[in-house]
C-alpha positions as CSV (number, residue, x, y, z in Angstrom):
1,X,-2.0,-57.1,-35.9
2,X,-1.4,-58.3,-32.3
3,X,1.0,-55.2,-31.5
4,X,-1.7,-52.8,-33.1
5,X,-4.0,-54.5,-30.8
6,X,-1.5,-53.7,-27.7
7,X,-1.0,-50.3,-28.6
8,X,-4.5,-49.4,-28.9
9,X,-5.3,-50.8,-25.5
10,X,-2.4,-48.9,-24.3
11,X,-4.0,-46.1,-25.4
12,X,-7.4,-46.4,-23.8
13,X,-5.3,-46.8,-20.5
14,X,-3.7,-44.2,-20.6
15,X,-6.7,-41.8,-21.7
16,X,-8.3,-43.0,-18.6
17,X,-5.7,-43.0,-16.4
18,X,-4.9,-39.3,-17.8
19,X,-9.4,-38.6,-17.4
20,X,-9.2,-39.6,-14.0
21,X,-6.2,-37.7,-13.1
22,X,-7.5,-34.4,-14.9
23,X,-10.7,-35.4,-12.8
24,X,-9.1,-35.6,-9.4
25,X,-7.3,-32.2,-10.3
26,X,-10.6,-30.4,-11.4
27,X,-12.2,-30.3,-7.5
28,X,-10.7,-31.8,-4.4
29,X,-11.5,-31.3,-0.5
30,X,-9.3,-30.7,3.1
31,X,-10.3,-30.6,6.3
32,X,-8.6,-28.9,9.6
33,X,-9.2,-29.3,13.1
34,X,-7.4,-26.7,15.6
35,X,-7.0,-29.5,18.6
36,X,-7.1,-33.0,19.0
37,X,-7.6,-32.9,22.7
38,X,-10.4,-31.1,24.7
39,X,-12.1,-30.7,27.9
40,X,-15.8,-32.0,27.9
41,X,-18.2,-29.0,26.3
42,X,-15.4,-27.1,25.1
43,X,-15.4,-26.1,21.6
44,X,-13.2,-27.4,18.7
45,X,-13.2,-25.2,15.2
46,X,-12.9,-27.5,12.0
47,X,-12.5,-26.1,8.4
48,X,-13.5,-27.4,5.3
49,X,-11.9,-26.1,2.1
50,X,-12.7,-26.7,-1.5
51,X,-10.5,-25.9,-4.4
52,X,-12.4,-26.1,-7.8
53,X,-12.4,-24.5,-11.0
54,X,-14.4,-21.3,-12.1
55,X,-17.6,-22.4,-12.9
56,X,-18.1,-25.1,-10.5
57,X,-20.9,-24.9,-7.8
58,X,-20.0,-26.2,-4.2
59,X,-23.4,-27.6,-2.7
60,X,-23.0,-27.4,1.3
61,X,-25.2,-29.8,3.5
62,X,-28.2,-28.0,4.8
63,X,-27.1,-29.3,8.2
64,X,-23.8,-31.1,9.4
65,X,-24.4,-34.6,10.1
66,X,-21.0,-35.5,12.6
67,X,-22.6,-37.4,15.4
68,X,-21.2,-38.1,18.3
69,X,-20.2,-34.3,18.2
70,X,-22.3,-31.3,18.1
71,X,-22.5,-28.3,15.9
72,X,-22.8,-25.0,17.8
73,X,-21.9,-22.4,14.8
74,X,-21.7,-23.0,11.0
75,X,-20.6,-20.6,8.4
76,X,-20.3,-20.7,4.8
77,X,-17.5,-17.8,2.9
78,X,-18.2,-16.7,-0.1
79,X,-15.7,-18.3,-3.0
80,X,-12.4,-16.4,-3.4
81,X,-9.8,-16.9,-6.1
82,X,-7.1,-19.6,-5.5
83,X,-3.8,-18.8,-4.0
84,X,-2.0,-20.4,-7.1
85,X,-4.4,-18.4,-9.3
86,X,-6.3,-21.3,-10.9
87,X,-9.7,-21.9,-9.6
88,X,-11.9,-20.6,-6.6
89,X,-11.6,-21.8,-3.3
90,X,-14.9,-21.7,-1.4
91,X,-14.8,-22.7,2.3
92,X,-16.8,-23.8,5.6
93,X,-15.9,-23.0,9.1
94,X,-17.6,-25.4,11.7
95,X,-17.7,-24.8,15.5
96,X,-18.3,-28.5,17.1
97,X,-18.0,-29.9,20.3
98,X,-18.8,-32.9,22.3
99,X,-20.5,-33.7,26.0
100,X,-19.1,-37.7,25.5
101,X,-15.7,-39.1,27.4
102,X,-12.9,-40.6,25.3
103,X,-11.5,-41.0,22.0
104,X,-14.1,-40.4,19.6
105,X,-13.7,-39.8,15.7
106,X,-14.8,-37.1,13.6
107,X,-17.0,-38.7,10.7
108,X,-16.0,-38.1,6.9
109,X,-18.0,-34.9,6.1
110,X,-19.8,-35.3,2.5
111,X,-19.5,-32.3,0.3
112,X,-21.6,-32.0,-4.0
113,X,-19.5,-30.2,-6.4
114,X,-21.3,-29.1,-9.5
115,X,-19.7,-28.9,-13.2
116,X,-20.8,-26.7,-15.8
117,X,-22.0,-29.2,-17.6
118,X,-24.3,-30.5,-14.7
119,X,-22.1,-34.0,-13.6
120,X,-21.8,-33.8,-9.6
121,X,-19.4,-35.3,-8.1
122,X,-19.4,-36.1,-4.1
123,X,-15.8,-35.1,-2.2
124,X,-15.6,-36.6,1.1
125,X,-13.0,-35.7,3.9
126,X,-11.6,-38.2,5.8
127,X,-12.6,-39.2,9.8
128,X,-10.3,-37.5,12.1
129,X,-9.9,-38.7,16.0
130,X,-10.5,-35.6,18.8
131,X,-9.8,-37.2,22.7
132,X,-12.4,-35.7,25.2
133,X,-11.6,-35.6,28.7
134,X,-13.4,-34.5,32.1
135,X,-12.3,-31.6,33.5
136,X,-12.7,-33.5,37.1
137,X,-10.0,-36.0,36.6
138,X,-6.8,-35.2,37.8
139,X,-3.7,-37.0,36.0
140,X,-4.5,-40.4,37.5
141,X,-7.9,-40.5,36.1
142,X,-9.4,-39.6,39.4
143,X,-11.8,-37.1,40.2
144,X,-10.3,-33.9,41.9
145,X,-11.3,-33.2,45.3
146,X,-13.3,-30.2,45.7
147,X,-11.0,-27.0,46.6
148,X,-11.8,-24.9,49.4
149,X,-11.9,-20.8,48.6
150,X,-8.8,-19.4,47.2
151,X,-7.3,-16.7,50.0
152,X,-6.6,-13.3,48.5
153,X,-3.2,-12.1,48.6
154,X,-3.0,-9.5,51.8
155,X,-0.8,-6.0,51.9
156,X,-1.2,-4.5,55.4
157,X,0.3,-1.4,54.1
158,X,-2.4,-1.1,51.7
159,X,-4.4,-1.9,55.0
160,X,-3.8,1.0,57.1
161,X,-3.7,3.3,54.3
162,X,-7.6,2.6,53.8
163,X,-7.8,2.8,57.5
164,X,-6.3,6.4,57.5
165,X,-7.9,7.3,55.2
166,X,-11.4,6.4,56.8
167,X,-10.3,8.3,59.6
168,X,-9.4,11.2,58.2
169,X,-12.5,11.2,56.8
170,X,-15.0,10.9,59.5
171,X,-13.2,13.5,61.7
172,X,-13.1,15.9,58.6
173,X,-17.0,15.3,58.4
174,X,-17.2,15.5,62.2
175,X,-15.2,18.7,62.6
176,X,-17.7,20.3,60.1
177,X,-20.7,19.3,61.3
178,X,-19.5,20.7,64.7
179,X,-18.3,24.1,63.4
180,X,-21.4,23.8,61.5
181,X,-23.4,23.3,64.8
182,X,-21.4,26.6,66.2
183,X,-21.9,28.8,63.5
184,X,-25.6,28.0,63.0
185,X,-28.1,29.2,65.9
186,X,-29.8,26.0,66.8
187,X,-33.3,28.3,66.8
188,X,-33.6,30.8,64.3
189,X,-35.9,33.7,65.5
190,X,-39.1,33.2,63.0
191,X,-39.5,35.5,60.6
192,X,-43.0,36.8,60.4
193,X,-44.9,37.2,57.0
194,X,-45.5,40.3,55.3
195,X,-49.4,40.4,55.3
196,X,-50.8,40.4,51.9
197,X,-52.3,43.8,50.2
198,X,-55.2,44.5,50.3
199,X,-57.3,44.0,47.0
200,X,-58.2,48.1,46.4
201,X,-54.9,48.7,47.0
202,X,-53.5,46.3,44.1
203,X,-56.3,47.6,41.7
204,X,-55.9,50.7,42.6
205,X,-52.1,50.7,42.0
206,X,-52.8,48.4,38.8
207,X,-55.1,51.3,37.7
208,X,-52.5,54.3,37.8
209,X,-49.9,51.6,36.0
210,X,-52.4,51.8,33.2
211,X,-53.5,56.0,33.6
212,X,-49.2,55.9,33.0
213,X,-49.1,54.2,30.2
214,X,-49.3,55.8,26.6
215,X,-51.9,52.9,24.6
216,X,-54.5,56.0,24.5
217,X,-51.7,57.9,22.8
218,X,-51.1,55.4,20.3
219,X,-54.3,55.0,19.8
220,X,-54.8,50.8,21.1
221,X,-58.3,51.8,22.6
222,X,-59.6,48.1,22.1
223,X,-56.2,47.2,24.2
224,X,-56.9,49.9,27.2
225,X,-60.5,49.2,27.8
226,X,-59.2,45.0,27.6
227,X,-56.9,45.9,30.3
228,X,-59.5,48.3,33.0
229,X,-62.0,45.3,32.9
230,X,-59.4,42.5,33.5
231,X,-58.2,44.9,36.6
232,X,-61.5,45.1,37.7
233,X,-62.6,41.7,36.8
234,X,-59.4,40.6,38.9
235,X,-60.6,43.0,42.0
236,X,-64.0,41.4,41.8
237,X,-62.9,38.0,42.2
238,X,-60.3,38.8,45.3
239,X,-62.8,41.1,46.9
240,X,-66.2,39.3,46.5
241,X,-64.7,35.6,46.1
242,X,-66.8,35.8,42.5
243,X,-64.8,34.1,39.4
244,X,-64.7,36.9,37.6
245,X,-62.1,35.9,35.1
246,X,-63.6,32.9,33.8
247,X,-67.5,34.0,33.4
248,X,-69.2,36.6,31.0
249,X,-70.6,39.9,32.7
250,X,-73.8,38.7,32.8
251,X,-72.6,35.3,35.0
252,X,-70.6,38.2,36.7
253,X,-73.7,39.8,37.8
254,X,-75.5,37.2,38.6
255,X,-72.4,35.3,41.1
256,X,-72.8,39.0,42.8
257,X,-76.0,38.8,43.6
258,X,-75.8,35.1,45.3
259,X,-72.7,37.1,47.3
260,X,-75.5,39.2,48.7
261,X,-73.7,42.5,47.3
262,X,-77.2,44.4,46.5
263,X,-78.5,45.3,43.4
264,X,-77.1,49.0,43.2
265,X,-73.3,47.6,43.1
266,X,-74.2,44.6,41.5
267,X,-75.8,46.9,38.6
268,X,-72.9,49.5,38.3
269,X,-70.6,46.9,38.2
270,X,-72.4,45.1,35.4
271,X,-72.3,48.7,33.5
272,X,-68.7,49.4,33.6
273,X,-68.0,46.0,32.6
274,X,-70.8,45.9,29.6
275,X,-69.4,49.4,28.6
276,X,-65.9,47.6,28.3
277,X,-67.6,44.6,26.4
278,X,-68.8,47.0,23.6
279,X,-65.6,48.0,22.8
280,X,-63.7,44.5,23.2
281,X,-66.4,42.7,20.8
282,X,-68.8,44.7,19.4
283,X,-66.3,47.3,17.7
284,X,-67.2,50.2,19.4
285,X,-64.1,52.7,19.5
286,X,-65.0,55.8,22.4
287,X,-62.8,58.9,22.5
288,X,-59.9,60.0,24.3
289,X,-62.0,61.5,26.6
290,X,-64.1,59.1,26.8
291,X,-62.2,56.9,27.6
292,X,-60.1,58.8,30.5
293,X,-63.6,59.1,32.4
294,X,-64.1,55.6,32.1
295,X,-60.1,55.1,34.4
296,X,-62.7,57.6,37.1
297,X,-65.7,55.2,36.9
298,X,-63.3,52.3,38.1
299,X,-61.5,53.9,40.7
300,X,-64.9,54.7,42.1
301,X,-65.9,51.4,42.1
302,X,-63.3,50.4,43.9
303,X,-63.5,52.8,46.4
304,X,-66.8,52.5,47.3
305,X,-66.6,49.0,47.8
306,X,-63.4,48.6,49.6
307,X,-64.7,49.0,53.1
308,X,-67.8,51.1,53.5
309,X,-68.8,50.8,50.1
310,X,-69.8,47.4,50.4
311,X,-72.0,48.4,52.8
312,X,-73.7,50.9,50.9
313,X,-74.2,48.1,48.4
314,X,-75.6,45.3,50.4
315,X,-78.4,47.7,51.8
316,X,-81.7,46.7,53.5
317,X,-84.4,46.3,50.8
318,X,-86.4,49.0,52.8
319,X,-83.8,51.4,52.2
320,X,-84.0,50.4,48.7
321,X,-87.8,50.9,48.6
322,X,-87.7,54.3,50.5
323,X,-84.7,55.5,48.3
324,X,-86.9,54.8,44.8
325,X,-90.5,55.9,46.6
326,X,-88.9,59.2,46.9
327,X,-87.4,59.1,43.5
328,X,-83.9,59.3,44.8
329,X,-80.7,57.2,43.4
330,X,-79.3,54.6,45.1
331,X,-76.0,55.8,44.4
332,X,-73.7,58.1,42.4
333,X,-71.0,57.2,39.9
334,X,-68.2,59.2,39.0
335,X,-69.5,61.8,35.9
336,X,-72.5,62.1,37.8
337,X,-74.7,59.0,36.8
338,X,-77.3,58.0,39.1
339,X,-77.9,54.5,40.1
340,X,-81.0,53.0,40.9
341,X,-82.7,49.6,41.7
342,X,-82.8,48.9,38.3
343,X,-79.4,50.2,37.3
344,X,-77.6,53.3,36.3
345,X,-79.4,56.1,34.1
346,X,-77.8,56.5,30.8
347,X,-76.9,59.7,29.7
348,X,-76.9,61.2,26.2
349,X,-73.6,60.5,25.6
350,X,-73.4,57.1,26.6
351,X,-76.1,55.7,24.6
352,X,-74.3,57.4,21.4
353,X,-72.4,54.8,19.1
C-alpha cells in the first residue's frame, strides 16, 4: 500500500514536471541588442523574437514601456515559419536610444502569447545593460577642447592649373571682344523705313487678287461678295479711321458721317456694302455678271475717295442744295447710277431678286 502510494506521487511529478516542460517548449522569447556601448542620442536597434506554435496569437504592447531609453521606431513582421520547421516565429524590431550618462539597463520587455484554447501566457525578456557616454569626454573623462577649423589639404599644381586656366580664359574673351570691336562699325548708318502704302493702293491690289481668282467660276458667289466687302470694309477703316470690321453697315454709315465724309459717299458706300449684305445673309445669289460689275463699283469707290474723291464727298451743303435744286446727282457710280442727297437711284435690275 505504501509503495502504491509512492508510485502514484511519482507519477503526478513527473506529469507536471513533463506539463511544464511541454509548456515552456510551446512559446518562448529572445531579445538582441546590436551594441552595448553608445554615444549620447545615438541609436541602438533591439530585436524581440517569438517562437510559438501555429495557432498561437503574439499580442505586442501598444507602446514600448523601457524607460530610461527612448523609442524612436517600432516595427512589428508579420509571422514566418520556424527555421526548424515547427512553429511560426513572429518578431519586433525596436530602434531605442538614450539622452542619459552611464550605465543604464534595458528593462524586461513584457510580451501576451495566446493559445487556441484562449489561456495567455506573459513571456518576458530579461534586462540587458547598454553604457552611454558623452561624445565631449576625451579618454580621461574630460571634456575635449574645442578644435580650431580643419586646414584643407593644398596642391599648388592643382593651383596654377586653375590659374592658367583663368587666364586663358579672359584673354580668349578679351581677344574676341576686340576683334569683335574691329569687325563691327561702332555706328551703323541707320537704315531708313520703307513708308507704308497707301490704303487705295492695298485695296486696290487686294481687289485684282480677288478679279484673279476663279470663286465666280466655281460658282462660291456667297464667298466672293464676303471677300469685296471685307476689302472695302478694311479700306474704310484705314482711310477714314471708321471700325469698319467690327460694326454693321448701318453703324458703318453712321461712324462716316461723324468723320464728316458727306452724305453722297457716306450713301454709296452704305449701298455697296448693303448690296454685299443681301447676299452674305439674306440668300440672295446675283449672276456672273452681276457680280463682275459689282468688282467696278468698288474700285470706284476707292478711287474717288483716295485723294480728290474725298473731297467731292465732304462737299459744302450749298453745293449739295444747288446740285438737287437743279435736279442734278451728286455723283456717279460705276454702271451709271446716280447718287443723290438721299442716296443712289436704283435701277431696274438692282431692285430684282
Amino acid at each position: 500500500m505504501t509503495i502504491g502510494r509512492v508510485g502514484l506521487l511519482a507519477g503526478l511529478v513527473g506529469a507536471l514536471a513533463a506539463g511544464q516542460s511541454a509548456l515552456a517548449q510551446e512559446a518562448r522569447i529572445a531579445m538582441t541588442v546590436d551594441t552595448t556601448l553608445i554615444h549620447v542620442g545615438d541609436p541602438v536597434t533591439v530585436r524581440l523574437s517569438v517562437d510559438h506554435p501555429e495557432g498561437w496569437v503574439v499580442e505586442w504592447p501598444d507602446s514600448f514601456e523601457i524607460a530610461p531609453f527612448e523609442v524612436l521606431h517600432a516595427g512589428l513582421a508579420t509571422p514566418v515559419a520556424a527555421a526548424d520547421g515547427d512553429g511560426l516565429y513572429s518578431s519586433a524590431t525596436l530602434v531605442v536610444t538614450s539622452f542619459e550618462l552611464g550605465e543604464l539597463e534595458l528593462p524586461p520587455i513584457e510580451v501576451s502569447v495566446t493559445a487556441p484554447d484562449g489561456t495567455t501566457r506573459t513571456l518576458v525578456t530579461d534586462p540587458f545593460r547598454v553604457g552611454v557616454e558623452s561624445v565631449g569626454l576625451d579618454e580621461t573623462g574630460d571634456l575635449r577642447d574645442i578644435r580650431g577649423p580643419l586646414s584643407l589639404a593644398r596642391s599648388w599644381w592643382m593651383v596654377l592649373l586653375w590659374v592658367a586656366l583663368a587666364v586663358v580664359l579672359v584673354g580668349g574673351v578679351a581677344y574676341y571682344l576686340h576683334r569683335r570691336r574691329r569687325v563691327v562699325p561702332l555706328s551703323r548708318p541707320a537704315v531708313p523705313r520703307a513708308p507704308p502704302r497707301p490704303f487705295h493702293e492695298l485695296a486696290l491690289e487686294a481687289l485684282r487678287a480677288l478679279e484673279k481668282s476663279s470663286l465666280l467660276e466655281r460658282g462660291q458667289v456667297k464667298e466672293y461678295h464676303v471677300r469685296i466687302s471685307e476689302i472695302i470694309r478694311r479700306y474704310i477703316e484705314g482711310q477714314f479711321e471708321v471700325p469698319a470690321l467690327e460694326l454693321t453697315t448701318g453703324e458703318v454709315a453712321d461712324g462716316m458721317r461723324r468723320a464728316s465724309l458727306g452724305g453722297p459717299i457716306t450713301v454709296a458706300f452704305q449701298s455697296f456694302l448693303e448690296r454685299c449684305d443681301l447676299v452674305k445673309f439674306a440668300k440672295l445669289r446675283p449672276g456672273a455678271d452681276d457680280s463682275r460689275e459689282l468688282m467696278g463699283r468698288a474700285r470706284e469707290l476707292v478711287r474717288m475717295t483716295s485723294g480728290g474723291g474725298r473731297a467731292v464727298g465732304a462737299a459744302s451743303a450749298d453745293d449739295g442744295e444747288a446740285g438737287t435744286a437743279a435736279g442734278e446727282p451728286d455723283a456717279i457710280l460705276p454702271g451709271g447710277t446716280p447718287v443723290g442727297a438721299d442716296g443712289p437711284t436704283a435701277t431696274a435690275s438692282e431692285t430684282a431678286p
